[in-house]
N, C-alpha and C positions, 0 to 999 in steps of 0.2 A: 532568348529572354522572353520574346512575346509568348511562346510554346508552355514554356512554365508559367507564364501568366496566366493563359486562360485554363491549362489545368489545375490549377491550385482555385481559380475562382469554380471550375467545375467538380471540384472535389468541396470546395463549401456550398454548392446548389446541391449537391448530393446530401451530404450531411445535416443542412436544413431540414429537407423532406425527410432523411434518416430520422430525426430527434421526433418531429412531426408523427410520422408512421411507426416510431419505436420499432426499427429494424434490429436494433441492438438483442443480444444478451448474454448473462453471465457465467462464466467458468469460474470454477471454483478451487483453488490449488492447495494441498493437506498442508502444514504445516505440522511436523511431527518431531514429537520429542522422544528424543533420542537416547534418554536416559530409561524413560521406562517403556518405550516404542510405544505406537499407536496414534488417531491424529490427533492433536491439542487442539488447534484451530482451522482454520481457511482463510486465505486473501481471494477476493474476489478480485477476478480479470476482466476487464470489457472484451466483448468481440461483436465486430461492425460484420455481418452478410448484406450485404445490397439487393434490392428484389431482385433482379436478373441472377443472383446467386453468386455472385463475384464477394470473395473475402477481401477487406482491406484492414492492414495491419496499423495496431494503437499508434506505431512513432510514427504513421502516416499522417493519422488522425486525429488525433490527441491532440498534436502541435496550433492545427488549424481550427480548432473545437477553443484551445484555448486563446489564441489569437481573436476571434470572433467572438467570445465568449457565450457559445454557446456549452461552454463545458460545464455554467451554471443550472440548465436544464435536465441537462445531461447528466450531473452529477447529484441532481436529485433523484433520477429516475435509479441511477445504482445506489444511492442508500438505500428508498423505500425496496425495491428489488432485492438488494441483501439481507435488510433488515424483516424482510415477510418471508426468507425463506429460511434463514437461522428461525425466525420462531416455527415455521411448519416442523423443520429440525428438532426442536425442544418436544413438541409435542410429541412427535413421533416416537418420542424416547434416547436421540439423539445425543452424547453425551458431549458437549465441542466449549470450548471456554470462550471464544470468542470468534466472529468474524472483522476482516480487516478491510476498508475500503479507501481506494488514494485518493489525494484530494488535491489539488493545485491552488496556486496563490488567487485565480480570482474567484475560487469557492471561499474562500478564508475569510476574504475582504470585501467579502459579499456581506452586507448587514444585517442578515437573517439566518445565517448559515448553523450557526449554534442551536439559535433558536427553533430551524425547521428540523437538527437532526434530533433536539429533545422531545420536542412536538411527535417523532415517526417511533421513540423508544417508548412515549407515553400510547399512542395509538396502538402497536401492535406488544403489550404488556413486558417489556424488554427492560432488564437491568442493566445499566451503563455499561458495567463491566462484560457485558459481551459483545461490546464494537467497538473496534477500535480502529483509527484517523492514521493511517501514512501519510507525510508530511517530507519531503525534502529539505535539504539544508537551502537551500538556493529559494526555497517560498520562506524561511524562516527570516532570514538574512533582506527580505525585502522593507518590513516592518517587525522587528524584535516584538516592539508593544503591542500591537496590536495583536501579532500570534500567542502572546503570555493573556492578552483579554481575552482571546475566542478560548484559547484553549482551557482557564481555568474557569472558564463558565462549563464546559465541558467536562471537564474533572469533578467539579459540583454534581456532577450527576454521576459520575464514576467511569465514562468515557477512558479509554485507553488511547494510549498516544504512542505512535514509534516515527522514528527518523529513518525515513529510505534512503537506500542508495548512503550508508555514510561512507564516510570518508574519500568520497568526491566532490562534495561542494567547497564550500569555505571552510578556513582551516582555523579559524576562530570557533573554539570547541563552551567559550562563556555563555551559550544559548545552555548548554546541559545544564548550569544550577541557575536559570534564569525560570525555565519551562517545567513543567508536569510529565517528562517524558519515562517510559515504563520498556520501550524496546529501543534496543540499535540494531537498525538491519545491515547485514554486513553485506555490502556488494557483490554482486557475483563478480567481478571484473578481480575482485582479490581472490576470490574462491576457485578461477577457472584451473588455476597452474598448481596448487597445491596436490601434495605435498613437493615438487617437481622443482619448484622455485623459492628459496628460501626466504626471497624478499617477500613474496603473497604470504607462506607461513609464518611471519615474523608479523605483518600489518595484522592477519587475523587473529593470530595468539593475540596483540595488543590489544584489537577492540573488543575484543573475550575478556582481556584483563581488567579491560577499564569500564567495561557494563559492571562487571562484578565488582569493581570496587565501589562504582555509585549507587548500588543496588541498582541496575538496571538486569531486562535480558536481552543477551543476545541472541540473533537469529541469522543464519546463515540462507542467504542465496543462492540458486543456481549450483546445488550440489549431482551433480549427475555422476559419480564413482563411489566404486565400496571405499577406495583409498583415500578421497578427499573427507567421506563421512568417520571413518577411523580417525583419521589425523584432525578434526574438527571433536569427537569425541574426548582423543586424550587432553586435549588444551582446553576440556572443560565447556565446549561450546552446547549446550543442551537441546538446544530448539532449531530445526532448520527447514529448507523446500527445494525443491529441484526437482528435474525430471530421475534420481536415482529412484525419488518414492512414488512417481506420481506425473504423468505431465500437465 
């Protein structure tokens, strides 16, 4: 117990000076539609290198970034970071609908959070509609009102909104006609077994079914097979990412 203690307090001295010295930076994963190929978008990844050169992985850090909350700093530095390099993107002739950047419960309920991502769309000449806020069920489900206030101050600008990771949080789906939401991301964890397991294929045709009955879209995670991308094709699934296109 003490061993994990003092590495978990040396893993946030590390991460301190990390945010400090902006050790960090971003990857960028295609999002591609699959209907008429090619990328639509990108979700942007964090990746922590340490100066000695040592990689440490996000569910390493991420966890403790948001424990501390230093994920508020942190998660300023990947908007502005996303957001200046979609527009170098545009410029360049770039043709992408949007980029995607996650976002945890104490950016949300941070009192400025809105306000600083409209402030970095006005600074670098960006229409809402090309960033868009992954959001988990489990940040949604912490204050319902307070994510329908952030988010529809958001949506005023034309912000886009998707839900990560669904169908692993709460199984209360009443957040869908409550919120401004535009994607459901299908988990990879339903995606890994298809077509292979008829229970994964049967959860992903659903939430296929049920984007498209609310107008939503879906997007598929973690597609790494021609057979998982086939069988995500015919049940209508249009938008997806994995290492099959891209790592």
């Amino acid at each position: 117990m003490s061993a994990a203690v003092l590495a978990k307090l040396n893993l946030e001295n590390a991460l301190r000076l990390a945010v400090r010295q902006q050790q960090f930076a971003l990857h960028y994963q295609p999002i591609i539609d699959l209907e008429h190929g090619g990328v639509a978008a990108v979700e942007a990844l964090i990746r922590w290198q340490r100066a000695d050169g040592d990689p440490v992985m996000p569910d390493q850090f991420i966890p403790v970034a948001e424990e501390t909350r230093l994920i508020v700093p942190l998660g300023r530095w990947v908007a502005r970071t996303a957001i200046s390099q979609f527009r170098q993107w545009q410029e360049a002739g770039l043709a992408l609908d949007y980029v995607s950047i996650n976002v945890s419960a104490a950016q949300v309920f941070h009192r400025d959070f809105a306000a600083e991502l409209i402030e970095l769309l006005d600074e670098y000449r960006l229409d809402g509609r090309h960033l868009q806020v992954e959001l988990t069920e489990q940040v949604l489900m912490h204050d319902i009102k307070v994510c329908q206030r952030v988010l529809l101050q958001l949506r005023a600008r034309g912000v886009r909104v998707a839900i990560d990771d669904f169908g692993t949080g709460y199984s209360s789906l009443a957040y869908l006609k409550q919120l401004p939401i535009d994607n459901l991301k299908i988990d990879r964890s339903f995606v890994r077994d298809i077509p292979g397991d008829p229970n994964d294929c049967a959860i992903a045709a659903a939430v296929i079914g049920l984007a498209r009955t609310l107008g939503l879209e879906a997007v598929a995670e973690g597609v790494e097979t021609i057979e998982q991308e086939r069988f995500l094709r015919a049940v209508g699934c249009r938008m997806a990412q994995g290492y099959r296109f891209a790592k």
